[in-house]
C-alpha positions as CSV (number, residue, x, y, z in Angstrom):
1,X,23.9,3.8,-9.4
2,X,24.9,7.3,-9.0
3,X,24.3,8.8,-5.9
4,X,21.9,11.3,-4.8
5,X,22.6,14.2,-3.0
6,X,22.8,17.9,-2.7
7,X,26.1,18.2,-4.3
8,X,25.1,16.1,-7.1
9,X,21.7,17.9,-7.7
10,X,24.5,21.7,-7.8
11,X,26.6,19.9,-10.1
12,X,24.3,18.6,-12.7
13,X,22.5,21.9,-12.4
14,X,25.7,22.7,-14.5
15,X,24.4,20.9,-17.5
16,X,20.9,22.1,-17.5
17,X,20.2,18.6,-15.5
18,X,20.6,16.7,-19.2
19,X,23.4,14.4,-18.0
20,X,21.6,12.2,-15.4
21,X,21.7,8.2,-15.0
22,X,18.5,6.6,-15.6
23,X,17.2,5.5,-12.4
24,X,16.7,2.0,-13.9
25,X,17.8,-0.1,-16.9
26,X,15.0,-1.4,-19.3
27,X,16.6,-5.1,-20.2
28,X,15.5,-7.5,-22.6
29,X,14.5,-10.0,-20.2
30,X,16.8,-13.3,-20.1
31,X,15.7,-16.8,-20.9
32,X,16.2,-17.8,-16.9
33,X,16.1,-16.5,-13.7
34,X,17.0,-17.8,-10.3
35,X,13.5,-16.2,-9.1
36,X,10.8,-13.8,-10.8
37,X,8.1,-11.8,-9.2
38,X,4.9,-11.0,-11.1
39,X,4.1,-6.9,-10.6
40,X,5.6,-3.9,-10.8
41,X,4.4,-2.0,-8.4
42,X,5.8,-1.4,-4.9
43,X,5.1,-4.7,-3.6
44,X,7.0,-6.4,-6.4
45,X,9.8,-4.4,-6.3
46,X,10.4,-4.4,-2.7
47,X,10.3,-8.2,-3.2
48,X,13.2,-8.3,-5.8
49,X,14.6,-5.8,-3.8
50,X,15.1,-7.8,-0.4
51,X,15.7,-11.3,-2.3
52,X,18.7,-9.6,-3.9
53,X,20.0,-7.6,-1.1
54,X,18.9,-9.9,2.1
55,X,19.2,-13.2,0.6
56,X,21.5,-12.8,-2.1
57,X,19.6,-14.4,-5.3
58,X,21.6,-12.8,-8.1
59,X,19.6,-13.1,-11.4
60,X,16.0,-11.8,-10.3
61,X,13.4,-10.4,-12.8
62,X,10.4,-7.8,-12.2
63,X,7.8,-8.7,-15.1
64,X,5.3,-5.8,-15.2
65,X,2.6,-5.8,-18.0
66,X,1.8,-1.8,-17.8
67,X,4.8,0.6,-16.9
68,X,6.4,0.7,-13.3
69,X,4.0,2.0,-10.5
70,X,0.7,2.5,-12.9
71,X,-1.1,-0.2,-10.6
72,X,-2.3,0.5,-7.1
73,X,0.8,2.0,-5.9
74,X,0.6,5.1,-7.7
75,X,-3.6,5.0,-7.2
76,X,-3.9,5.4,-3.2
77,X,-4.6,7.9,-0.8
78,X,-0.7,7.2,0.5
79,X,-1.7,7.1,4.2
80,X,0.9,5.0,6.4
81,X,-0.5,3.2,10.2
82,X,0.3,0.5,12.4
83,X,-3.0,1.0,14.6
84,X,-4.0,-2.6,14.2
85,X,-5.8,-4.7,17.0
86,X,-4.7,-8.3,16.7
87,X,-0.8,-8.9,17.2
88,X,-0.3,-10.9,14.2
89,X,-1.3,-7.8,12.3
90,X,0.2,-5.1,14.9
91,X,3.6,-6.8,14.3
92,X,3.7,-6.6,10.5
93,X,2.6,-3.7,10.4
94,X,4.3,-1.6,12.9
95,X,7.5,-3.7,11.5
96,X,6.5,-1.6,7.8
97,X,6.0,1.5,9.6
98,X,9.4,0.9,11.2
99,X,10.8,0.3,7.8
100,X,9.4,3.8,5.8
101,X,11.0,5.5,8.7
102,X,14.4,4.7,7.0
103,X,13.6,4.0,3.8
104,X,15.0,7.0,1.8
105,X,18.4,6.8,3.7
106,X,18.3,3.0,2.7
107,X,17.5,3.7,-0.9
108,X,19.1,6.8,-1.3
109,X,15.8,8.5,-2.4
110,X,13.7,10.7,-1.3
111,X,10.5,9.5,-0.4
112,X,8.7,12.4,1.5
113,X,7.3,10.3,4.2
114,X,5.8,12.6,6.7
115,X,5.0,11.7,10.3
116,X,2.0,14.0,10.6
117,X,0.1,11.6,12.4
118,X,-3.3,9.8,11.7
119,X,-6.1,11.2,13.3
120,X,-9.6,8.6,13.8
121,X,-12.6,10.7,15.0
122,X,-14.8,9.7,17.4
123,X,-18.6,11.0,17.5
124,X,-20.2,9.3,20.1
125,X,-19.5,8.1,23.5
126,X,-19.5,4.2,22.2
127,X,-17.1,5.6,19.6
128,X,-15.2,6.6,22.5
129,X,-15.2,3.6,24.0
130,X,-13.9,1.2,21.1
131,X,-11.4,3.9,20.4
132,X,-10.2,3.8,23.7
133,X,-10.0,-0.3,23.7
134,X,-8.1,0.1,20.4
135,X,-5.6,2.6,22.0
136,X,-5.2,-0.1,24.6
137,X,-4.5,-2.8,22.6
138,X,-1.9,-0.9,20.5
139,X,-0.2,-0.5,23.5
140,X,0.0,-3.7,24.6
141,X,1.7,-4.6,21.5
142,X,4.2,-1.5,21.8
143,X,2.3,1.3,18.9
144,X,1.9,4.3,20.5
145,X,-1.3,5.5,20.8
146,X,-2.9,8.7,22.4
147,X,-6.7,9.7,23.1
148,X,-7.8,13.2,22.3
149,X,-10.5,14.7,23.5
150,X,-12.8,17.1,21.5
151,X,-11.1,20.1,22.6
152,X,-7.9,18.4,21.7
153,X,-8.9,17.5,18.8
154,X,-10.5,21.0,17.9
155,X,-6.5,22.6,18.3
156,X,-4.8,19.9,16.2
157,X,-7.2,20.6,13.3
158,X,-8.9,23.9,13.9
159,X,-10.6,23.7,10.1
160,X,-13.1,20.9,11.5
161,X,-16.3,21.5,12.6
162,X,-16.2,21.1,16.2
163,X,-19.4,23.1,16.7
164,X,-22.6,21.2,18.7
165,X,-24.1,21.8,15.4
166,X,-22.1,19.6,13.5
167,X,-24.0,16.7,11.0
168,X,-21.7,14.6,13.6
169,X,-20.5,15.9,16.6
170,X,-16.8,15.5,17.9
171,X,-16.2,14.0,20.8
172,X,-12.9,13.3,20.5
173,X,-10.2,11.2,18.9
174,X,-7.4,8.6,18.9
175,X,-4.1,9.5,17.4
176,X,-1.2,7.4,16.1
177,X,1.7,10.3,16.1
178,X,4.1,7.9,14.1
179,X,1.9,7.8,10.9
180,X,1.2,9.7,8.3
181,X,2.1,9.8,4.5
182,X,4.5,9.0,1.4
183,X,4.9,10.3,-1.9
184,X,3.3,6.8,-3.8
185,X,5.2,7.2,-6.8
186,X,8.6,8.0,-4.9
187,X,8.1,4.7,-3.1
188,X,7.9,2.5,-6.2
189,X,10.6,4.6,-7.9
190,X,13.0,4.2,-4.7
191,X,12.9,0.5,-4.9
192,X,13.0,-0.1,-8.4
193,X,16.1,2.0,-8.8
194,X,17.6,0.1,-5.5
195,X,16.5,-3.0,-7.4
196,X,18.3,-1.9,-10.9
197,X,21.8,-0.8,-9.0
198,X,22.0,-4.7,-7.7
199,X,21.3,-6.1,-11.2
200,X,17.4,-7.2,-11.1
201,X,16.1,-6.8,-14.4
202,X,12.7,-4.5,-14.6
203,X,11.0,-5.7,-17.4
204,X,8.0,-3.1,-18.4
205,X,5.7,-3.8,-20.7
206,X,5.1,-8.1,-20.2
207,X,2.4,-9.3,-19.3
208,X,2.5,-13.2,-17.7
209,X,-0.2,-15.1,-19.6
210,X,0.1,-18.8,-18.4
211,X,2.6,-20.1,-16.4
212,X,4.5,-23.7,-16.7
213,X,4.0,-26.3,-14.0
214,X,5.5,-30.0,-14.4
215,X,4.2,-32.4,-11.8
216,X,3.0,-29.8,-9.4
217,X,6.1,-27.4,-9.5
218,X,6.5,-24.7,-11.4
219,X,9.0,-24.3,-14.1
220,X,8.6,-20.9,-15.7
221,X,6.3,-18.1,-17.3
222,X,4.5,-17.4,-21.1
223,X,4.6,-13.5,-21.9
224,X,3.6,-11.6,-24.1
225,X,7.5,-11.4,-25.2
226,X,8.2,-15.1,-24.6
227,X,8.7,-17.7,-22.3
228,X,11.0,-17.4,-19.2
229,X,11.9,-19.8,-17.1
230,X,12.7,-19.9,-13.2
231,X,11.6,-22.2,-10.5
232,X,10.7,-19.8,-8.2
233,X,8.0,-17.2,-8.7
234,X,6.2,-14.6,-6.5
235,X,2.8,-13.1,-7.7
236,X,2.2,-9.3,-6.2
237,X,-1.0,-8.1,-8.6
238,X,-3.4,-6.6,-6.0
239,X,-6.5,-6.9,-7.5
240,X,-5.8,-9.5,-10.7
241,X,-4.1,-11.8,-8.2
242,X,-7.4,-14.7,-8.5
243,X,-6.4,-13.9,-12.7
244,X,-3.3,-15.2,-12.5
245,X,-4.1,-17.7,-9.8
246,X,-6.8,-19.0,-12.5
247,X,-3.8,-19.4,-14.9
248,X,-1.8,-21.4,-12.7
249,X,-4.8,-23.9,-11.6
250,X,-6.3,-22.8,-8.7
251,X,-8.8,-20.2,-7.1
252,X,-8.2,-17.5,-4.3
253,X,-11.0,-16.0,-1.6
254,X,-10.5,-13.2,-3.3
255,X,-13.1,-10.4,-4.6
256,X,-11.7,-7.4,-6.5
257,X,-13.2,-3.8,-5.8
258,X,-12.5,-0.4,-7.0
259,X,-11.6,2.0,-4.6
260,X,-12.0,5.7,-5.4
261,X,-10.0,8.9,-4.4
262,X,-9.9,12.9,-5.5
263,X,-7.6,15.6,-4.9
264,X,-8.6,18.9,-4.9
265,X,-7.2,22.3,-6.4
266,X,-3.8,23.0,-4.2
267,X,-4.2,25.5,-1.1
268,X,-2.3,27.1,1.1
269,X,-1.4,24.8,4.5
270,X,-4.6,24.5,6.1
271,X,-4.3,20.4,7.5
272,X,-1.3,19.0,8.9
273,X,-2.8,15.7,10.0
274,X,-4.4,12.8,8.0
275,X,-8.1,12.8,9.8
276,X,-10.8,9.9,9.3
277,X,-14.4,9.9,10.2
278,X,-15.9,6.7,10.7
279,X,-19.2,8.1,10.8
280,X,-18.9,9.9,7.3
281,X,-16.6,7.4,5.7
282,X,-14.3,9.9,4.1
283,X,-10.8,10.5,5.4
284,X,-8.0,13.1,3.7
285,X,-5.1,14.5,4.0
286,X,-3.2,17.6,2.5
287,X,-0.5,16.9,0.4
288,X,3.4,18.5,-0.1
289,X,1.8,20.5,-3.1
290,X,-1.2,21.8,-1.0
291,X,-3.5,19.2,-2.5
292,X,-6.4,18.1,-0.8
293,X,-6.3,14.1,-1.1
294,X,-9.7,12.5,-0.1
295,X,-11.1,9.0,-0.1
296,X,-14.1,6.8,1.2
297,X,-15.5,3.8,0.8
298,X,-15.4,1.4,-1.6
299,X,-17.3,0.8,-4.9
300,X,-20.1,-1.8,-3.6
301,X,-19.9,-4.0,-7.0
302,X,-16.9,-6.0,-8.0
303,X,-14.8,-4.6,-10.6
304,X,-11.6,-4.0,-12.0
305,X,-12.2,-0.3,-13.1
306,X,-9.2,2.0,-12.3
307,X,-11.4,5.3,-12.7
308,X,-13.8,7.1,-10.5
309,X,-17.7,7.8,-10.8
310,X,-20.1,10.6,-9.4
311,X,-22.1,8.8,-7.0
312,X,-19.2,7.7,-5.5
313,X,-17.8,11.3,-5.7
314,X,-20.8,12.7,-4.1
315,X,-21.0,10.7,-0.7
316,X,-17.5,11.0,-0.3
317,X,-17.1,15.1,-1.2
318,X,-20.6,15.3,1.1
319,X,-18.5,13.5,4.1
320,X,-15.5,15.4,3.3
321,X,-18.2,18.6,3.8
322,X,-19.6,17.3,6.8
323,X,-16.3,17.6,8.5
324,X,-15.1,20.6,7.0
325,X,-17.7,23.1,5.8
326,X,-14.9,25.4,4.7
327,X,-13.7,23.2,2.2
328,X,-17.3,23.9,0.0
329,X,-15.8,26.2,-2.3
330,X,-12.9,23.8,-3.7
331,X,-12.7,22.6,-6.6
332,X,-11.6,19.0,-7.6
333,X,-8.8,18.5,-9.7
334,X,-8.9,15.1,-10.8
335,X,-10.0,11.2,-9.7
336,X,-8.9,7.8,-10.0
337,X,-10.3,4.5,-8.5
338,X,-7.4,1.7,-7.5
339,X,-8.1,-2.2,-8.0
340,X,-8.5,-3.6,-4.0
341,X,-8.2,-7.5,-3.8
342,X,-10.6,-8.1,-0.6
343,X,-10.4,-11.4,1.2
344,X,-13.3,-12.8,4.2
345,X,-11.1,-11.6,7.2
346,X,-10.1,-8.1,5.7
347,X,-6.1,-9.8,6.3
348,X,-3.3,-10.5,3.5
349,X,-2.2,-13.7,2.2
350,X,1.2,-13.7,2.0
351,X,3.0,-17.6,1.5
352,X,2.6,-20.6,-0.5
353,X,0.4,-21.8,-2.8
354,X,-0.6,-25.1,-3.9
355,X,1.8,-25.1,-6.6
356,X,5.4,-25.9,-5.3
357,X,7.6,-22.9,-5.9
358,X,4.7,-20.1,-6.6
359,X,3.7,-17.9,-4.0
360,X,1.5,-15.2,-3.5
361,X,1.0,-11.8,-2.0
362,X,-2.3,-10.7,-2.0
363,X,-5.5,-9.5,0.2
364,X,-4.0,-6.3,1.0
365,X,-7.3,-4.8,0.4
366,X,-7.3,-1.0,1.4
367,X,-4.4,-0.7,2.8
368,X,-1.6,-2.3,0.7
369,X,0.6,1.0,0.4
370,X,1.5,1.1,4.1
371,X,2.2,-2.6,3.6
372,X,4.6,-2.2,1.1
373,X,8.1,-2.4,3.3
374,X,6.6,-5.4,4.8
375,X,5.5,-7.3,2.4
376,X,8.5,-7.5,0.0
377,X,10.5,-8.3,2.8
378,X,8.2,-11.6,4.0
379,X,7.3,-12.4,0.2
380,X,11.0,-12.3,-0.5
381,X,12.0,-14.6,2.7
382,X,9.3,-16.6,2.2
383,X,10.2,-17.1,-1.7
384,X,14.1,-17.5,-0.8
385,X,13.6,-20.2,2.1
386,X,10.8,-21.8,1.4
387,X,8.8,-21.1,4.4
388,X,7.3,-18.1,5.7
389,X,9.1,-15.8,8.0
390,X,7.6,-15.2,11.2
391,X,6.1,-11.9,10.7
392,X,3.6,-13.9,7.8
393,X,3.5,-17.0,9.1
394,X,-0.6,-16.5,10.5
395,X,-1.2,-15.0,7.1
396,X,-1.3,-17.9,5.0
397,X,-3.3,-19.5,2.6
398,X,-4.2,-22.5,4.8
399,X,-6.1,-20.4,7.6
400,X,-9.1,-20.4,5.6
401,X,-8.6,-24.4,5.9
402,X,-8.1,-24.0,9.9
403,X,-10.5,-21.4,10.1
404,X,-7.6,-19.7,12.0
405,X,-8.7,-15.9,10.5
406,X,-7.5,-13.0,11.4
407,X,-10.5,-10.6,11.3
408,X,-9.1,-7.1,11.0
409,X,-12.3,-5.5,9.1
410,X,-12.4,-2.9,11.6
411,X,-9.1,-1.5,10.9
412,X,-9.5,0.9,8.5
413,X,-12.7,2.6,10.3
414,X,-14.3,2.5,7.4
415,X,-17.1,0.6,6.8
416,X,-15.8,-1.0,2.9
């Protein structure tokens, strides 16, 4: 793997840029594997990433049926948070957060994460309230977390409409400084080229139709270009995760949803924060290339569209206009909807399953971008050793046997 740097960007400026390295190999895959994950998006990748680099499997295999990314990864609103309330979850996910905040020096690629904060309005004095119980908790389980009030909250993002006369009045706020954003697509391309350069082979373009069990353990996979075999096997589909459970014999709590997002026409800098209203249900951001990225709530009908529709468009763009008024003249650009695997307690499942030597990582609902660090790195401990690590050992299948749930549906502040 060739290095990334300045001086190599001047140098192969040289040559008109024509003489770079692919960022990753595109192998014919083997007959065998020591271990194969199901997915190429970031989730996957990470996972071949950590089993080759932290636990030192050495022929590991990335079987994606579309092209690398083209999932959920590259279909989000990119927003990155640890403001959980339970500690199982405040744990993983501040450990993810804590991860992004090195991850291009560790993959020697730029992933554009911004700190820029993540902004959750409050318009009422009960909003107030639970916000203020939610800062608490954070800091009990060491996440920073500050409260604004509406005057404070009125400097940090003078576009808003901070008026009395707003649809829904500010009161004021609670900030997470530490979050903020990635660039999707440089996420999934920084792990699949850290992936390549330790010799896991990326297959594009295979999709698993059946997998091969032998007295309750798995022995291998049916593609569409052949069967492979390996006795270990990690499944990280999002959305078609109860699909391929189907395949393999059993059924997952699991609903799948479309979840819609827009960007908007670029514009100069006008929002340096990523803002939510729970009272709208639309939260946005601005990104690097002054687009305006806005989502809301989910689709209310199961489906596994990856596109967009105008009722959907309209509540959220009406929400968006409810907090910024100024915004009425922009013009959209383009929208997508994302596939969200949704599970009772709004919490992954990351661990076993009842098929010796398959496991699963799934339920990541909303919010599996942020996850992303995280969740390769547990998956790919779990799928190594054979039990889960500590950070995913509450988030197993069997809790919805125990009833031991971890009920996080609050944690987006929106109501999906």
């Amino acid at each position: 793997m060739s290095h990334y740097s300045a001086l190599s960007i001047a140098r192969n400026a040289l040559s008109g840029h024509s003489n770079w390295d692919p960022a990753w190999r595109s192998p014919e895959p083997a007959a065998a594997y020591d271990a194969i994950v199901i997915g190429g998006g970031g989730h996957g990748l990470a996972t071949a990433y950590y089993l080759v680099r932290v636990h030192g499997l050495v022929k590991v295999a990335v079987l994606e049926k579309g092209w690398i990314g083209g999932g959920n990864t590259g279909r989000n609103t990119t927003i990155i948070r640890s403001n959980y309330f339970y500690p199982e979850s405040a744990a993983f996910y501040e450990f993810s957060l804590k991860q992004y905040e090195r991850l291009s020096s560790e993959l020697n690629f730029n992933i554009m994460f911004s700190q820029r904060g993540v902004l959750v309005l409050g318009h009422s004095r009960h909003d107030m309230e639970m916000h203020r119980r939610s800062a608490n908790a954070m800091r009990l389980n060491g996440i920073d977390a500050d409260i604004l009030s509406r005057d404070e909250v009125a400097k940090l993002v003078p576009a808003l409409d901070c008026s009395p006369q707003a649809r829904f009045p500010i009161w004021g706020g609670m900030i997470q400084r530490r979050g903020g954003t990635a660039r999707h697509d440089a996420v999934a391309w920084g792990y699949a080229r850290a992936a390549d350069a330790r010799g896991v082979d990326i297959i594009q373009n295979c999709e698993v139709t059946g997998f091969t069990i032998h007295q309750g353990q798995v022995t291998g996979v049916e593609t569409t270009r052949g069967a492979i075999k390996s006795n270990r096997i990690g499944i990280a589909v999002a959305g078609h995760s109860s699909i391929l459970a189907a395949k393999a014999g059993f059924r997952l709590p699991v609903k799948s949803y479309a979840l819609q997002a827009m960007v908007s026409e670029p514009l100069k800098p006008v929002l340096d924060t990523v803002v939510l209203s729970p009272a709208t249900g639309t939260y946005l951001s601005q990104s690097d290339k002054g687009e305006l990225v806005i989502g809301g709530g989910l689709d209310l009908y199961a489906s596994y569209a990856q596109r967009g529709n105008l009722p959907v468009n309209e509540n959220t763009i009406t929400g968006m206009l409810a907090m910024f008024p100024t915004f009425s003249r922009v013009r959209m650009l383009r929208h997508w909807g994302g596939v969200c695997d949704v599970v009772h307690d709004s919490s992954p499942i990351i661990g076993k399953t009842p098929v010796q030597g398959l496991y699963l990582s799934c339920g990541w609902g909303t919010g599996g971008f942020k996850a992303i660090p995280a969740g390769g790195y547990c998956l790919a401990h779990t799928m190594a050793t054979g039990e889960p690590h500590e950070l995913n050992a509450a988030f197993g299948l069997d809790r919805f046997d125990t009833g031991a749930l971890i009920d996080e549906a609050a944690a987006a502040s929106i109501p999906h």
